[in-house]
VEXKOL-675913 format. One record per residue (C-alpha): residue number from 1; chain; x, y, z. Coordinates in pm, 1 decimal, m for minus. Layout:
<pts>
   num   cadena          X          Y          Z
   NUM        A          X          Y          Z
...
</pts>
This chain:
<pts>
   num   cadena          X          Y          Z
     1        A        0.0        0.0        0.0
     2        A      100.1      336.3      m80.4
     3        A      127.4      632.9      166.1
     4        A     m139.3      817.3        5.9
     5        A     m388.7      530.3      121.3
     6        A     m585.9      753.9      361.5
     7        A     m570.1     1041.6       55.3
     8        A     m689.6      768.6     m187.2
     9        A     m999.1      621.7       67.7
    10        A    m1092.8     1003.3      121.7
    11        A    m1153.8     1057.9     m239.5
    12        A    m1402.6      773.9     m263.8
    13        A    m1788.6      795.7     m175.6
    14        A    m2065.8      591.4     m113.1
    15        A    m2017.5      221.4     m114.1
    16        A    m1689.6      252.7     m300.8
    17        A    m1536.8      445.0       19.4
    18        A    m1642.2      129.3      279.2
    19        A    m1567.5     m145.4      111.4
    20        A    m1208.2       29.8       53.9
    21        A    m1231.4       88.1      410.2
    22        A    m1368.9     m285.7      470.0
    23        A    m1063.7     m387.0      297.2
    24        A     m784.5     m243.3      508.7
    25        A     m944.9     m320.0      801.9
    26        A     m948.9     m696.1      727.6
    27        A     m600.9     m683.7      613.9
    28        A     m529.4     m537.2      995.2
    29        A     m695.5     m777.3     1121.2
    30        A     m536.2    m1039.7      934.8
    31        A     m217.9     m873.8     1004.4
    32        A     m187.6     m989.6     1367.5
    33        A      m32.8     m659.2     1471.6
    34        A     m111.3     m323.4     1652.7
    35        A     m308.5     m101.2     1535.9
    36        A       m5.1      152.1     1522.9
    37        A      227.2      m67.8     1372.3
    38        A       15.3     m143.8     1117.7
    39        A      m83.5      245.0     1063.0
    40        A      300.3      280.7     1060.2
    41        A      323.2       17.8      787.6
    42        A       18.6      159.9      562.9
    43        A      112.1      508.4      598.4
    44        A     m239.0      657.5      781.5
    45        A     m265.5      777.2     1131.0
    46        A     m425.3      486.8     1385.8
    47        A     m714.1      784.1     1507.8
    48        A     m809.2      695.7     1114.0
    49        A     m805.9      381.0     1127.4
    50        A    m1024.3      370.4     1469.7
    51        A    m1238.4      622.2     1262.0
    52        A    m1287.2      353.8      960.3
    53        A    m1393.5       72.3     1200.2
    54        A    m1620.0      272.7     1339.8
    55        A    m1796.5      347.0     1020.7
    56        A    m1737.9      m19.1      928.8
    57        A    m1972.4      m61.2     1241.5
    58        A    m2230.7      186.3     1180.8
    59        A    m2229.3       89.1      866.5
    60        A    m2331.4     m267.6      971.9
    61        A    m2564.1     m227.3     1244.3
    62        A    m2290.4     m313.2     1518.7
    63        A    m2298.1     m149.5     1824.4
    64        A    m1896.2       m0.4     1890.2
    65        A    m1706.2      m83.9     2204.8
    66        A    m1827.7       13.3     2543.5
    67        A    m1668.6     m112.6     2880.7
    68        A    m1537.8     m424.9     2884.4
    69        A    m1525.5     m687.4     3199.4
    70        A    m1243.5     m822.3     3321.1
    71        A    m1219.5    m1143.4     3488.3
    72        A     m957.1    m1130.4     3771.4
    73        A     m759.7    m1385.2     3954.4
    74        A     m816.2    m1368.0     4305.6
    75        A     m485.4    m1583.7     4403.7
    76        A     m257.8    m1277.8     4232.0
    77        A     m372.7    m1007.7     4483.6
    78        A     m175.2     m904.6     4766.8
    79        A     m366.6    m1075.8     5066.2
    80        A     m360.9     m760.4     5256.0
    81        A     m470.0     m493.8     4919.1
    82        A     m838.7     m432.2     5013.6
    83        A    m1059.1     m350.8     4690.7
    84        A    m1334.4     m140.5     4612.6
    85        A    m1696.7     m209.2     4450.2
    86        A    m1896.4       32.3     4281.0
    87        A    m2257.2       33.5     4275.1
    88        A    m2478.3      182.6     3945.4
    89        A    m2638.6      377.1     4224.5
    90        A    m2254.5      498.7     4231.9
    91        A    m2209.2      436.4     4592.5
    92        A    m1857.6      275.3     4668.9
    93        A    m1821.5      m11.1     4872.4
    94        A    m1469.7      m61.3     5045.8
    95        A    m1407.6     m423.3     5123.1
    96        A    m1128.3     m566.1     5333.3
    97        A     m889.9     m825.2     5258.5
    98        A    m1016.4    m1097.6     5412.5
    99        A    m1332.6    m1028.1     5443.5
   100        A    m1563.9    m1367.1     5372.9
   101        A    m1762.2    m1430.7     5074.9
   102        A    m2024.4    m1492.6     5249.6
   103        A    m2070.9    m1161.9     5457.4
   104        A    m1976.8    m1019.8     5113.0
   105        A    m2249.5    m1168.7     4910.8
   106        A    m2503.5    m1031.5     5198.3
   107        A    m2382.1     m684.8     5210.5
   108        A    m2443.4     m672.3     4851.7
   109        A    m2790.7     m793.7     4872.5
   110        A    m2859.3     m514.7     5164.1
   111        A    m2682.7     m260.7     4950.0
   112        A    m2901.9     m347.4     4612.4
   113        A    m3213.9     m315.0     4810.0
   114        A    m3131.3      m22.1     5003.7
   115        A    m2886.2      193.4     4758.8
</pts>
């Protein structure tokens, strides 16, 4: 690919312009690499390339990314680190290391009723 790639997709409209898109997106994809090092490669700024998937996905019906949950391993935490739960009410709850799963799972069915 050229350097004037994102020059060359501008230019195009209508369907011509995202399946031009479509294409260098799947070739990222199919890349295996970063985003930037495969802007680097192609020549186009990754903010464009975020930009292009996200007309890819409007352009399809598909909802873009929103927050993502992590699953965490309990065994890597310090045993003494305390952590922190927040509500959608947006109240915080501060739990203590240790503290049982039990008492936990309680408090949060107080705190869902309640908050």
């Amino acid at each position: 690919m050229s350097e004037s790639l994102g020059k060359r997709i501008h230019g195009l409209r209508g369907a011509a312009r995202l399946t031009a898109i479509g294409e260098v997106v799947s070739q990222w994809r199919a890349s295996g690499t970063s985003r930037a090092a495969f802007c680097r490669e192609v020549g186009i700024a990754p903010v464009t390339l975020g930009r292009w998937i996200g007309r890819l996905e409007a352009a399809n019906g598909e909802q873009g990314t929103g927050p993502v949950f992590v699953e965490l391993d309990a065994r890597r935490r310090r045993a003494a680190e305390p952590f922190e739960i927040v509500l959608s009410s947006g109240s915080i709850v501060r739990v203590p290391a240790g503290f049982a799963g039990d008492d936990l799972s309680r408090l949060l069915d107080v705190l869902s009723t309640t908050c």
